[in-house]
Every structure is written in C-alpha cells, then in structure tokens.
N, C-alpha and C positions, 0 to 999 in steps of 0.2 A: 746329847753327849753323855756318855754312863761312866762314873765315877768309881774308879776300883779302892774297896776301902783298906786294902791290904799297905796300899803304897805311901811311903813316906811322907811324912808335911813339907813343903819345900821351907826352903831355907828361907830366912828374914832377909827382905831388900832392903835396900838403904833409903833414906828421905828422899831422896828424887826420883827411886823408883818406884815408891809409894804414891806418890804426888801422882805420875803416871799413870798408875793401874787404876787409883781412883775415878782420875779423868778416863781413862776406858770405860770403866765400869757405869761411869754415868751416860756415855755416849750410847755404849747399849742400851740403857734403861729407855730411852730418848726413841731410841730407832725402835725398840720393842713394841713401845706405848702410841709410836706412829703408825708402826703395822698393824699394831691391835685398832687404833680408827677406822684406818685404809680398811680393814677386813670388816668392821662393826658397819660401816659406811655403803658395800659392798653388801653385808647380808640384809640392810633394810633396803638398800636397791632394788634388790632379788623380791625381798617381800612383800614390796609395792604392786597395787595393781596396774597392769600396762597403761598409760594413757588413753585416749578414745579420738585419737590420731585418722583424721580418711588415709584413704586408699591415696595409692597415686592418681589411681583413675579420677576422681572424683575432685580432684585439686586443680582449682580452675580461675582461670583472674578475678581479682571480685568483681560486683557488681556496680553497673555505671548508670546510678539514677537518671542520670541528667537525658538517655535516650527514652526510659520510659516517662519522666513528665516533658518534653518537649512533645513525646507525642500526645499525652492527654491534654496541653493545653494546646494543641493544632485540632486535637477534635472539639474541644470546647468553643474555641472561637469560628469555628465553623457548622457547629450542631446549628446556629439559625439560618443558617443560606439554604432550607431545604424546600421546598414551596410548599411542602403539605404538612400540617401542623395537626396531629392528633388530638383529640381529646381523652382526659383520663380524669377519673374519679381518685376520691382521697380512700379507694381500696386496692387501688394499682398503685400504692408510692410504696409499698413495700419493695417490689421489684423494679421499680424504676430505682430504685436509692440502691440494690444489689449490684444493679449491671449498668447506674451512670459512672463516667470519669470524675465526676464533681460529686458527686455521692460523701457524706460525711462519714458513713462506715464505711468505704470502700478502703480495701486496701489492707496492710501491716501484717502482722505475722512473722516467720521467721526469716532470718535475713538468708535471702537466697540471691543468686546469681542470676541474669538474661535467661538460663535454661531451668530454672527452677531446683539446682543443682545446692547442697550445703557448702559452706566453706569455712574457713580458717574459725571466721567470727560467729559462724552458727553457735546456740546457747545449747545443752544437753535438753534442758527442762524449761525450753520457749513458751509462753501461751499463744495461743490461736486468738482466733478471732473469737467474738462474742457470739452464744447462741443464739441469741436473740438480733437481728440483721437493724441496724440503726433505718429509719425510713423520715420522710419529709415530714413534715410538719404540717397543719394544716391552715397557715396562717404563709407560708412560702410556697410560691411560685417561680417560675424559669422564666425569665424575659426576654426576647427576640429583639425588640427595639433599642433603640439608640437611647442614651439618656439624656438627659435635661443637660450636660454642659459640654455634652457631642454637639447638642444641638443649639447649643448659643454659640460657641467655637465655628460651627460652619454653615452660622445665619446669610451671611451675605456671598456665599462660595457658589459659582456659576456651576451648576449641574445639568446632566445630560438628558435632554428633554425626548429623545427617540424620532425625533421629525425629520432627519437629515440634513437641519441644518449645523449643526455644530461638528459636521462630516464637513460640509461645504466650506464652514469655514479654515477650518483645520487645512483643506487642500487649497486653500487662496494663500494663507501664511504659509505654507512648502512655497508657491510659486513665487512669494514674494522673497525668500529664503535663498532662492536661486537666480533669480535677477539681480541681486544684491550680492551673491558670490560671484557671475557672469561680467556685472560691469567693476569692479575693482574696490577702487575705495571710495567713489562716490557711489555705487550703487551699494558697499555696507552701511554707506554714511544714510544713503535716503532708507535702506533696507529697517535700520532702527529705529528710524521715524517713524515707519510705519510699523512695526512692530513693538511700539510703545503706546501710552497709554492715547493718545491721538489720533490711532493709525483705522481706519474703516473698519477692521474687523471687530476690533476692541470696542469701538461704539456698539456696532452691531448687536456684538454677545452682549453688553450693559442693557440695551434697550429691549431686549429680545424680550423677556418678561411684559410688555407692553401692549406684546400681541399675542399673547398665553390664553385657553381660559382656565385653565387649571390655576393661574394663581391669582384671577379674578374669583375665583369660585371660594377659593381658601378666604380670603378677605370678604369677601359676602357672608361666609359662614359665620366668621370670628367678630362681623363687626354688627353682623344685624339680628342673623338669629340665634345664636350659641345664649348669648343674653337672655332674652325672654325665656325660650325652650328651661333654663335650666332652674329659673325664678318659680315658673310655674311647677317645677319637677320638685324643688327643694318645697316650696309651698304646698300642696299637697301631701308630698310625702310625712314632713314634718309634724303637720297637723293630727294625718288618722297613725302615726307612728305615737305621739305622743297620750293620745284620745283612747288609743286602741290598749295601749297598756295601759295604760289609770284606770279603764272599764273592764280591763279582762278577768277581772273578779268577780262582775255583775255580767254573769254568761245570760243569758248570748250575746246581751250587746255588745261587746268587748271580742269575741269570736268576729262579729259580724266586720266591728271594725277592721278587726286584722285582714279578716277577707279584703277588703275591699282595697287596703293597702299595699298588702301584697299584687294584688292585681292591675293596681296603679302602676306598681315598681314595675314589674312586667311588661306593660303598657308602654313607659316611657322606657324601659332598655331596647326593645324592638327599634322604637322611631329614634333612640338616640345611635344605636350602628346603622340603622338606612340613612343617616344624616352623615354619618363618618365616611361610612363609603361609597357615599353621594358628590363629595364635596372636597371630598381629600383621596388622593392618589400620589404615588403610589405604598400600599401600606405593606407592612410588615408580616400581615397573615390575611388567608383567604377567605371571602366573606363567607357565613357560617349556610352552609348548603345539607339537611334543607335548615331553615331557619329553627329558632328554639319557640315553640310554643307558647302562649300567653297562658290561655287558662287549658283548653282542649287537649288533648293527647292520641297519639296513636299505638296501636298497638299491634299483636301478633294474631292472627284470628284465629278461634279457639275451632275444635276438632267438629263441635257442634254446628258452628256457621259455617264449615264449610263441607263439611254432608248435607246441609240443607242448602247449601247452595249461594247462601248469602254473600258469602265470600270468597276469595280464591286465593289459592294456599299461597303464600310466598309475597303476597301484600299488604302493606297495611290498613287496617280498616281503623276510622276512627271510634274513640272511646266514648259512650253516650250515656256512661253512671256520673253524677254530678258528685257523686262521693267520695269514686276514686279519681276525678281530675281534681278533687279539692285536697284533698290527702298528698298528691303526687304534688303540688303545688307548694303545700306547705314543707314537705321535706327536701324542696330542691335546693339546692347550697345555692346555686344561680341567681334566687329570689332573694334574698338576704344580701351577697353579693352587690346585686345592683342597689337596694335602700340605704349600703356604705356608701358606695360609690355616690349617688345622687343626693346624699346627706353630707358628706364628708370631702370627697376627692373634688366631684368636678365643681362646687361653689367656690374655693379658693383657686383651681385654675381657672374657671372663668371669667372670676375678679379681676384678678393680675391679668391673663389676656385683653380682656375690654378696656380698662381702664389705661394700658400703652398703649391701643390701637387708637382710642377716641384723642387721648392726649398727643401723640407721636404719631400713629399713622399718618391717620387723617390731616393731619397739616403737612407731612410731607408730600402726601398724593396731591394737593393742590397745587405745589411749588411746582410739577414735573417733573424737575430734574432728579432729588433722591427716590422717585414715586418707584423704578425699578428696582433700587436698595428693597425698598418696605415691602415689595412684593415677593422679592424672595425673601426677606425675616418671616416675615406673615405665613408663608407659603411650608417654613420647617418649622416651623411655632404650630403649627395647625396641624401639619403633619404627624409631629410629636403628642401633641393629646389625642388627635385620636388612637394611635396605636395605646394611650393610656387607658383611652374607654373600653378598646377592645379590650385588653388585660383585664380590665374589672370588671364587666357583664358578660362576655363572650365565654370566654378561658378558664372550664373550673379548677377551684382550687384545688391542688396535691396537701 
C-alpha cells in the first residue's frame, strides 16, 4: 500500500479508538509473523530432498515368514526319508552350508517380500550377506537317526514287521468291528471285549515278537557279543594309542606303533558294521557299497598301464606302493574317526546296554510272560546304537 506524503495527519482518536487500532495493529502483526512461518515452512519444504518413496508398482504386502520357514522346516524333517545317503568330505561343507535350509549362513539380507521385491521397510544402506559363506564345522555332522529319547519313548510300541501279518490282523478287528455293529448291543458289548486288551488279536500282536528272528538277533548281539568285541577293541586300541604317542619321538618305533594302530582301528570299524548290519535291521542308511578299505586302496589306472595293457580304462586296479596305501591311511579322517569312536562312544554304550540286559533282560526272558516287552526294548536299543556306529566309522565328517 503506497503512502502519499503530501496528505494530511489524520486527526486524534479518542481512548477507545486508540485502544482499538492498537488491538488491530497487533492482530496484523500476529497474522504477518504466521504467514511469514507458513511461507518459511513452505520454502524449507521446497528445499528438501524428495523422499526415496517406491513406485506404486513396487508396493506390495509385506512379507509372510511364516510360509518360507514352514517350508524349510518340511524339508528338514524330511531331508532323512531319502534311501541314498551321500558321502562328502570336509571340502564339500562350503557348499553344502550355501545351499542347506539349516545352514547357519544361510539366509538374511535385505527385507524383501515372497517375490523378492522392496518394501516399506527396506533400509537404503542394508548390508548383504558376508563374503566370506559360513560352512560346517568339522567336528558337526547331520544325523538321519532317531535319538536316544525317541528311542526310550517307543521302546515297548508294536511296529510293523513287513510279514503280512499285522495286515491280517488289522482285517480280523474290521470283521470283529462289524459283527459288533451287526448284532446290537450285545455284539458292541462282546465287540469290546475283544477289542480290549484280552481280545485274540491283542495277544497275538504281544506275542508276535516270540516268533521274530530279527529280535532274537538284536538280543544275541547286545547280550553276548557287543561285549567282548568292544573289550578287545578298547583293549588294543588303548594300548598302541597310548605306546604309540609316548614313542613317537624315538622314530621309528613310535611311527611303527601308530601303524599298526591305525590298522587295528580299521580292522575293528569293518567287523564292527558287518556286525551292525548283520544283526540289526532295519537301519537308517545303506550298508557302505563297496566297503571302505582297511589298509589297500584302489585307484584310477594310469595312461601307462593301460597302453601296455595292464589294465583297462575305466576300472579300478588296485594300489601295490606300500607307501602311498600308508600315506592315504594316515590322512583319512575315517581312521581317527573310528579310534574316538572305539575309545570313547561305544565303551559307555556298551556298558549301560550289557549291564540292563544281564540285570533286566535276562530275568525277564525267563519269566515268558514280559520276554515280548524285552524283545522289543532290546530290539530299538540295538537299533539305535548301531545307526550310532554307523555315524561314527561309516559317515565322514563335514
């Protein structure tokens, strides 16, 4: 508004018209000092950088955990129903730990959706994963078998022996099922009598174990030879384990020892899975085809034996240096493997096995009557260690 300075001063107001203009004058000041925000407020708006907003496209429900671990842990509890059981060296656990579901690196990164898509909660400046890929350890392995309180849990639980007769019985209690629904309420009244713990079939399956040899076999293993076999094993071992390092500093004879103890161990891991998979069915993984080697080896035949004839391409011919089957012996993780194993694991399950079978079996098999109980305990007690043997002389470590 432009002020003419020619024009008169206006005339003096009175006190209440003072009072008045004042109060204007500060209402403007008020409404000025608010615009002048509203505009200050407005030009750092302006001067802001835009947010880092998606798209519409890209704006999508977040993501629903719970369908990707329902599936890793479907494939986890079923990664052991597969019948063939690989073996892998502790230079494969890099990429087995990349591409398991259970893998401790696996996984994290930025939070992404089912399609791999950003959202709301994505970070600008996420980190990735590690260069470096987490892998196994070489003291863990993966275990297929049932554990020790699966297997006290369903020591005395009837299971299915493949013979036809737990068919046969199954289709006598349908028929007893329906003679019992056919005659009224005496035929539910007798129907439950026989479908209680009295009833013909119910003996049957109880007794059935009686006439098994698979769970006579189990109780032979566990009661007469697991014993000795593991005395002589720890006995020996012990011996050139302990002889063999106190002398390895007075070479050779300390070299020699360890030879011979290693060979030992070798020795008895062989006869202790022919014994497992001899005596115990059915296990958890398939016997080791072809078998692991004691001391001998095979190998690839070189370019020379088989232009002269010696050999033919694509078989193995065995190894006849006594230097590199001693060499390949001492670096097999296998051999070491089994001296824990036969020093360590199986003398404390042995113990505890023998020691309930002689005290508790064995006087229940006299009686007759609990003799079926003890043969199925006996039968997943026997079961369960040997899939433990297998784990520790079969299965190398990752």
């Amino acid at each position: 508004m432009a002020v003419v300075p020619d024009s008169p001063p206006p005339p003096p107001l009175p006190l209440e018209g003072l009072e008045g203009e004042e109060l204007t004058h500060t209402q403007t000041r008020s409404s000025i000092n608010a615009g002048n925000t509203v505009v200050s407020e407005t030009v750092n708006i302006l001067n802001d950088p835009p947010p880092p907003y998606p798209s519409r496209d890209g704006r999508r429900a977040p993501r629903r955990p719970g369908r990707r671990l329902n599936q890793n842990v479907q494939h986890i509890q079923t990664s052991h129903l597969h019948p063939h059981h690989q073996q892998y060296s502790s230079s494969d656990s890099q990429y087995d730990a990349r591409t398991s579901p259970v893998s401790p690196g696996g996984g994290g990164g930025m939070h992404t959706d089912e399609e791999g898509e950003p959202t709301e909660t994505t970070l600008l400046l996420s980190h990735g994963t590690s260069g470096r890929p987490r892998s196994y350890s070489h003291a863990s392995t993966m275990s297929a078998a049932p554990s020790f309180v699966q297997t006290v849990f369903s020591l005395f639980q009837t299971e299915e022996d493949g013979d036809g007769d737990e068919r046969y019985l199954r289709v006598e209690e349908e028929q007893h099922e329906q003679h019992a629904r056919s005659g009224g309420a005496d035929g539910e009244r007798r129907g439950r009598v026989r479908r209680g713990f009295f009833s013909v079939a119910a003996w049957k399956r109880y007794f059935r174990p009686l006439a098994r040899r698979a769970y006579y076999s189990s109780f032979l293993h566990l009661a007469v030879i697991n014993f000795p076999y593991a005395l002589a094993a720890w006995v020996y071992l012990f011996v050139f384990t302990v002889t063999g390092a106190t002398l390895l500093m007075a070479l050779p004879l300390g070299a020699v020892l360890c030879f011979f103890n290693l060979l030992g161990a070798r020795t008895f891991a062989r006869g202790e899975l022919s014994l497992q998979y001899r005596f115990h069915y059915p296990l958890s993984y398939p016997p080791p085809y072809p078998p692991r080697p004691i001391f001998t080896r095979y190998r690839e035949p070189s370019l020379s034996e088989v232009e002269s004839g010696r050999a033919v391409e694509g078989r193995l011919v065995r190894e006849t240096s006594f230097y590199r089957n001693t060499y390949a012996m001492f670096t097999d993780s296998t051999s070491y493997q089994a001296l824990f194993y036969f020093l360590v694991i199986k003398p404390a399950i042995t113990l505890l096995l023998s020691i309930a079978i002689w005290a508790v079996g064995v006087p229940f098999m006299v009686l007759v009557l609990p003799a079926p109980a003890v043969l199925r305990a006996v039968r997943r007690l026997g079961i369960w260690q040997a899939n433990v043997s297998i784990e520790g002389l079969y299965l190398a470590v990752r």
